[in-house]
C-alpha angles and dihedrals in degrees: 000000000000118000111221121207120186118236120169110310087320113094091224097202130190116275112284114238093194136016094256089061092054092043088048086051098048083045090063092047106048085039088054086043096064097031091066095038098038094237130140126203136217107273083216091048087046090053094046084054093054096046085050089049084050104048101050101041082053084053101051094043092047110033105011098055094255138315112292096175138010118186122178108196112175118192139130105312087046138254123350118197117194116196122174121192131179100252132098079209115124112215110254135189114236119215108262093236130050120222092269090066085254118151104242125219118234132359091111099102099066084055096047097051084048087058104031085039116088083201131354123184127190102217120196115233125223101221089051126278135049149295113209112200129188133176119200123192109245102168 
């Protein structure tokens, strides 16, 4: 089970070892969130959050040498999910298809956090890899 710390207005978590753990922990904060602001979010909305969650945690532990950070902030715009990894790397899409005419396996996720994503930005870190953030509409 994740561990939450409060810093600021952002549930900073323990690292997540696997994508159910960040989706249960975006889960808790949007849940607390609405809770203490009785509000309610679009079930839809809540799902496209998760799979965001999802995507880019699979991507750090298979292509980015592992999750450094993980940070669920969620606020007006919606929920922001923040994932570090320890590669320079930027996510790409690959094509869907190899040059053998082959269907690939993988390179969806990158393409499904741009269109679920309001805004996604690819930070540099100083200590040497990247923070992926994306924030998702909720309300």
């Amino acid at each position: 089970m994740c561990e939450k710390h409060r810093t600021e207005s952002v549930e900073r978590y323990r690292r997540p070892c696997q994508p159910a753990e960040a989706r249960r922990a975006v889960e808790r904060a949007v849940a607390e969130r609405c809770r203490v602001t009785h509000t309610t979010c679009d079930r839809e909305a809540l799902g496209d959050a998760l799979l965001v969650a999802s995507e880019l945690t699979t991507n750090a532990i298979l292509h980015g040498g592992g999750i450094t950070d993980f940070r669920v902030d969620v606020g007006e715009p919606g929920v922001r999910v923040s994932v570090s990894d320890r590669s320079d790397d930027l996510p790409v899409a690959k094509e869907p298809f190899d040059p053998r005419g082959r269907r690939r396996l993988g390179g969806l996720g990158w393409p499904i956090v741009c269109r679920l994503a309001r805004d996604v930005r690819v930070t540099d870190l100083p200590s040497g890899g990247k923070c992926i953030t994306a924030v998702v509409p909720l309300f």
